[in-house]
N, CA and C atoms as an extended XYZ file, in Angstrom:
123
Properties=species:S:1:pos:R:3:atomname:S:1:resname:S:1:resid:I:1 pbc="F F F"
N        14.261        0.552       25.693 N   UNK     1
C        13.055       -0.101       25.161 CA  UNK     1
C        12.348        0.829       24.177 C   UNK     1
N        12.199        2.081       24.679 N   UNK     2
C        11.234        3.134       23.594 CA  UNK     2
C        12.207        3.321       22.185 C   UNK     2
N        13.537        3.060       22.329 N   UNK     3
C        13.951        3.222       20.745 CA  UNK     3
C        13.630        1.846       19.969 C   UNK     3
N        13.424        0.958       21.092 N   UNK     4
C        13.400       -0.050       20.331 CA  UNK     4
C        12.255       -0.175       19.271 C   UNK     4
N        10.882        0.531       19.405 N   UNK     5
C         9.943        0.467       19.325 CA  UNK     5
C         9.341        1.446       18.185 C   UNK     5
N        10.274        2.415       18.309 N   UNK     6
C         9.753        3.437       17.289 CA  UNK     6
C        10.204        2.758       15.551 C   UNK     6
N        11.609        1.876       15.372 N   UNK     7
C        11.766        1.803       14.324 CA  UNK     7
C        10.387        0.484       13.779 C   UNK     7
N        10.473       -0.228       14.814 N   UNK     8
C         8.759       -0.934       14.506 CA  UNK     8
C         7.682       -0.377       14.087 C   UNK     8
N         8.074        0.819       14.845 N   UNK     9
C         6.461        1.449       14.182 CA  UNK     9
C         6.896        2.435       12.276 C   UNK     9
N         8.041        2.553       12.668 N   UNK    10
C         8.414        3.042       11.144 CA  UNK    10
C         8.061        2.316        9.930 C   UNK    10
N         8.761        1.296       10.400 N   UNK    11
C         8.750       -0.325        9.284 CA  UNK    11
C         7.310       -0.323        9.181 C   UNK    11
N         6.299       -0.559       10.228 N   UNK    12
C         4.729       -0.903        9.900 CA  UNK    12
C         4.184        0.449        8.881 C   UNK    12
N         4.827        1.398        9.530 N   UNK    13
C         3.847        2.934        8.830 CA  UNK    13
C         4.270        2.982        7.197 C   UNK    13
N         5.936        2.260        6.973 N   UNK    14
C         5.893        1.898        5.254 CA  UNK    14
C         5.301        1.330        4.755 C   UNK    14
N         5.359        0.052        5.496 N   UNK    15
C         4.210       -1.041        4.838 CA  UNK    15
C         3.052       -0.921        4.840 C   UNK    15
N         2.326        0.293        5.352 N   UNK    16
C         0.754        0.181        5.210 CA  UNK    16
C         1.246        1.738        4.094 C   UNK    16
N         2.361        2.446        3.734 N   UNK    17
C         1.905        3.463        2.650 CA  UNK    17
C         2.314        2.373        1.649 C   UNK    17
N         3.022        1.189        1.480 N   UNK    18
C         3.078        0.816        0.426 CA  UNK    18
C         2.202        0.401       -0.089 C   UNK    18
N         1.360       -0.656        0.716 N   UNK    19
C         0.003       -1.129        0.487 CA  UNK    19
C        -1.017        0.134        0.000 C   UNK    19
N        -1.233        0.994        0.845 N   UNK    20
C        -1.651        2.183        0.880 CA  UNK    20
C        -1.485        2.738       -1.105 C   UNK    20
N        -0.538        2.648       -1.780 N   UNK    21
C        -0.172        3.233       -2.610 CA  UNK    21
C        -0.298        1.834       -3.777 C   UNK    21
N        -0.016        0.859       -3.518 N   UNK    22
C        -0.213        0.029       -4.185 CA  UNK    22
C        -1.925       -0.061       -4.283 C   UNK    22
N        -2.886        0.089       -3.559 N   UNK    23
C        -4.292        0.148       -3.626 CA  UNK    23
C        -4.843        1.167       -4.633 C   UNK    23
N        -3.505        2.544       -4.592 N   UNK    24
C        -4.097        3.437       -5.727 CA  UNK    24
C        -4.088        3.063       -6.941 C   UNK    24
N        -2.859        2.516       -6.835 N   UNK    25
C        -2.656        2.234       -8.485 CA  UNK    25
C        -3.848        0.701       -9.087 C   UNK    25
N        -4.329        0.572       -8.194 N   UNK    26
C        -5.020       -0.668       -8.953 CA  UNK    26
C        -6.535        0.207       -8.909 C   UNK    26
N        -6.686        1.376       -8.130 N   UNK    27
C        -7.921        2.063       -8.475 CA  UNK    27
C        -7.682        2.649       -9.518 C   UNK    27
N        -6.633        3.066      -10.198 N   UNK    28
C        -6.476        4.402      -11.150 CA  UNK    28
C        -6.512        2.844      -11.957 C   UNK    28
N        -5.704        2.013      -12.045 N   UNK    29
C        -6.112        0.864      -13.270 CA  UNK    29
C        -7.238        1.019      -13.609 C   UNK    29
N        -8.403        0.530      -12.779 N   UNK    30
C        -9.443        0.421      -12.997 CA  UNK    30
C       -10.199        1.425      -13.406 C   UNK    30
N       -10.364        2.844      -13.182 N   UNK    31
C       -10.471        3.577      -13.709 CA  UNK    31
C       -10.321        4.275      -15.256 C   UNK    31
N        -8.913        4.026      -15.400 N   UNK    32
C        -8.423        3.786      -16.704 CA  UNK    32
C        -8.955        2.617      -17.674 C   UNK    32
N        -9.408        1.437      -16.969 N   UNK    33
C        -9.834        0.566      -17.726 CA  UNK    33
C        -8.529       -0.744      -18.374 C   UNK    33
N        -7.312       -0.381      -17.943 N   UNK    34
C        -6.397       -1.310      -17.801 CA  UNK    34
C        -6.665       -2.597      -17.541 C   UNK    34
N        -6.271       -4.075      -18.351 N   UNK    35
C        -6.566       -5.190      -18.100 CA  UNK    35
C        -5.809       -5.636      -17.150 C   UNK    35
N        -6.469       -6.356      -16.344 N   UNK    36
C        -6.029       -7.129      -15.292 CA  UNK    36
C        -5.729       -5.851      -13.549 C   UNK    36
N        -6.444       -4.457      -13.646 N   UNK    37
C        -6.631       -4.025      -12.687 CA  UNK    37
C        -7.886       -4.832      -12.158 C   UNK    37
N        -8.623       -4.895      -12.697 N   UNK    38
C        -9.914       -5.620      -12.215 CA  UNK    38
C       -10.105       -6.882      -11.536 C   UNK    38
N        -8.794       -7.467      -11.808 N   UNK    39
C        -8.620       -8.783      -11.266 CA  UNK    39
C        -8.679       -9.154       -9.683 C   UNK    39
N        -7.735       -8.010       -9.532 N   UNK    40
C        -7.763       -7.540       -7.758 CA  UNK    40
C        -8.902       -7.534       -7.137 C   UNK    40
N        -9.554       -8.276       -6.179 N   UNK    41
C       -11.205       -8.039       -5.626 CA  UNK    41
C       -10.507       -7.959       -3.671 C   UNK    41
């Protein structure tokens, strides 16, 4: 059961750095002043 569990938690811990990393880049958009970073609310 415990191996079963760790690759779950792997898979979730990518998907929140992807999100995680995808959130930067729409701050550095915005920052930069890039069209359509702003769009994101």
């Amino acid at each position: 059961m415990r191996n079963a569990i760790f690759p779950a938690i792997r898979h979730r811990y990518a998907a929140v750095t992807q999100c995680g990393f995808a959130l930067i880049e729409i701050m550095v958009a915005v920052l930069v002043g890039m069209p359509g970073g702003i769009d994101c609310s």
